[in-house]
N, C-alpha and C positions, 0 to 999 in steps of 0.2 A: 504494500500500500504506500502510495507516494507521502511523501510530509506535507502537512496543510499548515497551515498559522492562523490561531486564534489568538484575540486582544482579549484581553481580563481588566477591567479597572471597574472597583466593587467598592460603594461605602457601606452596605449591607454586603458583609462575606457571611451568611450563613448559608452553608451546601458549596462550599465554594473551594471549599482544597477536597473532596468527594468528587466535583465535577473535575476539576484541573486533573487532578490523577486518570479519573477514567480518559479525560481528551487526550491525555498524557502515552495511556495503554492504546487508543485509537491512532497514533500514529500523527496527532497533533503538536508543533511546536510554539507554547506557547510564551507571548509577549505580554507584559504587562508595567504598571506602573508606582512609584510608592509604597505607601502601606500595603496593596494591595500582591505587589511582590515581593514582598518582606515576609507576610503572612505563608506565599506559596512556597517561597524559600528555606523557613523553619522548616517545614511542613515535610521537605525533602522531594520538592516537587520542581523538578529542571525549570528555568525562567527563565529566559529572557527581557534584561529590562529596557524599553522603550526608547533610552539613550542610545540602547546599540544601535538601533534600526534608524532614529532620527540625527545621531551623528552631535546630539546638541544635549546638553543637562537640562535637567529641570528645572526652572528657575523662576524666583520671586512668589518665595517660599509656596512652591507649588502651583500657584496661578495659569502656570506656563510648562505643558507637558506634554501633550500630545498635538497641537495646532502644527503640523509639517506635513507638508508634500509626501512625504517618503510613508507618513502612515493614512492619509486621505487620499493620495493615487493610488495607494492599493487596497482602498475598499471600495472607491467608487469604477476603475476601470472595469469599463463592461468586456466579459472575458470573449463574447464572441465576433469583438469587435477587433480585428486586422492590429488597425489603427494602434486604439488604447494599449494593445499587448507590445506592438512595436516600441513606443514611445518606454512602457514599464522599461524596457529589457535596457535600449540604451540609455537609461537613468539609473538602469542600477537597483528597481525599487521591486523588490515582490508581494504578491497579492495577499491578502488578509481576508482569509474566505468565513470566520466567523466570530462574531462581536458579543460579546459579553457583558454588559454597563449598565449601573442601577445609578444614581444620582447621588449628589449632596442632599441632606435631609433637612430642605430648606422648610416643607411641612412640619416636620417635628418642631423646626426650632422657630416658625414663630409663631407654633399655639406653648409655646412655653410660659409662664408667669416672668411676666416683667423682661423680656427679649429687648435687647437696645437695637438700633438699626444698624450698625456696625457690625453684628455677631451675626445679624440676617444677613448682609450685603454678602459676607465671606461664604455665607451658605448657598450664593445662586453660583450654579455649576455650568461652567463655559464649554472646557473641552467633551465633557459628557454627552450634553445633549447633539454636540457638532458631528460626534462620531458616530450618534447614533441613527440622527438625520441620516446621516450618508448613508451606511451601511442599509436602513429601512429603504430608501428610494432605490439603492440596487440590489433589492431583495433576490433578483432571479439568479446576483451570482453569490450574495452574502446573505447567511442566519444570522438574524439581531435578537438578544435574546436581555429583554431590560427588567424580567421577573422573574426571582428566581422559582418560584410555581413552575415553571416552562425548563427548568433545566431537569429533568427525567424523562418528559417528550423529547428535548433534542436527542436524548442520549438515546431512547429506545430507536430513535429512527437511524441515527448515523451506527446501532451496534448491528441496523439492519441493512447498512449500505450507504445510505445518503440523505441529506433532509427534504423530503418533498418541496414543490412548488409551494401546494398551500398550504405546508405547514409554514414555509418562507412570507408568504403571501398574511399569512393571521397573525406571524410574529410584529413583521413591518407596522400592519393596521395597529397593535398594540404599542408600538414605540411611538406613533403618533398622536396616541393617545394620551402616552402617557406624559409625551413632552408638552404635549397643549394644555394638559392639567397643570403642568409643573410652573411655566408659561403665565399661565391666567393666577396660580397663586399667587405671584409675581407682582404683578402687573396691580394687582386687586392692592396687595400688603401694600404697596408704594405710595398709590392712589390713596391709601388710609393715612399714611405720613404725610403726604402735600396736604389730608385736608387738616389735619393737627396741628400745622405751620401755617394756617390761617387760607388755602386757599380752597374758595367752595364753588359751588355752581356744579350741572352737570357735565360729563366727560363727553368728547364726541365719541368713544367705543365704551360701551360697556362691557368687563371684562371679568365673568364669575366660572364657577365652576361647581361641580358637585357629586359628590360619591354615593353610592349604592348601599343602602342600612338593611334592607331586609327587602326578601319577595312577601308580596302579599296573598292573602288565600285567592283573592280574584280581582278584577276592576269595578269597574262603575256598575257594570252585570255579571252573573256568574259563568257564563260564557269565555267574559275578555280574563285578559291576566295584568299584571301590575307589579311594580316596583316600587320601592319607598325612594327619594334618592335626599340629600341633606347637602345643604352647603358646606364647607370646609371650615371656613368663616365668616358667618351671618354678620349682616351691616345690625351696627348698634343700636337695639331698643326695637331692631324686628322681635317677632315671636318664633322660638327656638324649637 
């Protein structure tokens, strides 16, 4: 079986030196960054770390990790594309056939009691969500896989050969999912600090979001079906 390269960068590692090993026993060589290959390191799990492949450190205390050519042309080069593979080869740069990345827990950290803006701001995650975009939009040649719930489906299916399209195809739809949640938390928390500093009126985008609390026993009839879903964070003196 040829060598493949997966990227790993996790701020939630749990199931995550279990996956690395098995990708490991698959014939995967894996890249990763940080904390994140520290952890696979211990762990006794081969790694490669992300400096190798970008030629460049990490820097400004982390900020600055994966944003390079050498790791975004080889997730977005479409492989049946002449072209793209020509260009890979005389640069030097090889492809990254599957992506692994859960986010900064920008969620956790601003339903926290008394979160300053500062400890929020370091918690919106740059390089994450850039590589996951990518990897999501060239589903047909890259698995993105941004919840760790999904990593024993990738695995059942690569112990069976390969990841299907639509399993490709329902990963992607979930990284865009999840980055437009993460996105609109964003967007909303910010919105809450400008109007703190005095400025009010409404916004020309409205920008909320909302998670799934329970299915219900039925809808409006007992026919339809139903969902509860709840704001993340309800605007102040709504009903909760």
């Amino acid at each position: 079986m040829s060598k493949k390269r997966v990227l790993i960068s996790v701020s939630d590692k749990s199931g995550i030196i279990e996956l690395a090993r098995e990708l490991t026993g698959l014939s995967f060589e894996i890249l990763s960054t940080g904390g994140t290959a520290r952890t696979l390191h211990e762990a006794g799990i081969p790694v490669t770390n992300i400096s190798e492949v970008t030629g460049f450190p990490e820097c400004l205390d982390g900020r600055v990790k994966t944003l390079h050519p050498n790791v975004h042309a080889g997730i977005l080069a479409i492989r049946d594309n002449p072209d793209h593979m020509k260009q890979l080869e005389e640069l030097g740069i090889d492809c990254i056939d599957l992506v692994v990345i859960n986010l900064y827990p920008f969620r956790q950290t601003i339903l926290k009691e008394g979160v300053q803006l500062e400890e929020a701001i370091e918690n919106i995650d740059i390089g994450g969500p850039t590589m996951l975009r990518a990897a999501a939009k060239n589903y047909q040649d890259v698995a993105v896989v941004v919840d760790p719930a999904d990593y024993e489906l990738v695995l059942k299916e690569l112990r069976e050969g390969e990841i299907s399209k639509s399993t490709k195809f329902n990963l992607a739809c979930r990284v865009f999912e999840q980055t437009a949640h993460y996105d609109a938390l964003i967007a909303q928390y910010l919105r809450e600090q400008s109007s703190k500093e005095g400025e009010r009126g409404f916004p020309e985008l409205l920008t909320t979001t909302y998670e799934k609390q329970q299915d219900m026993r039925y809808g409006e009839n007992p026919h339809q079906q139903a969902v509860f879903y709840k704001e993340v964070r309800p605007i102040a003196g709504s009903l909760p």
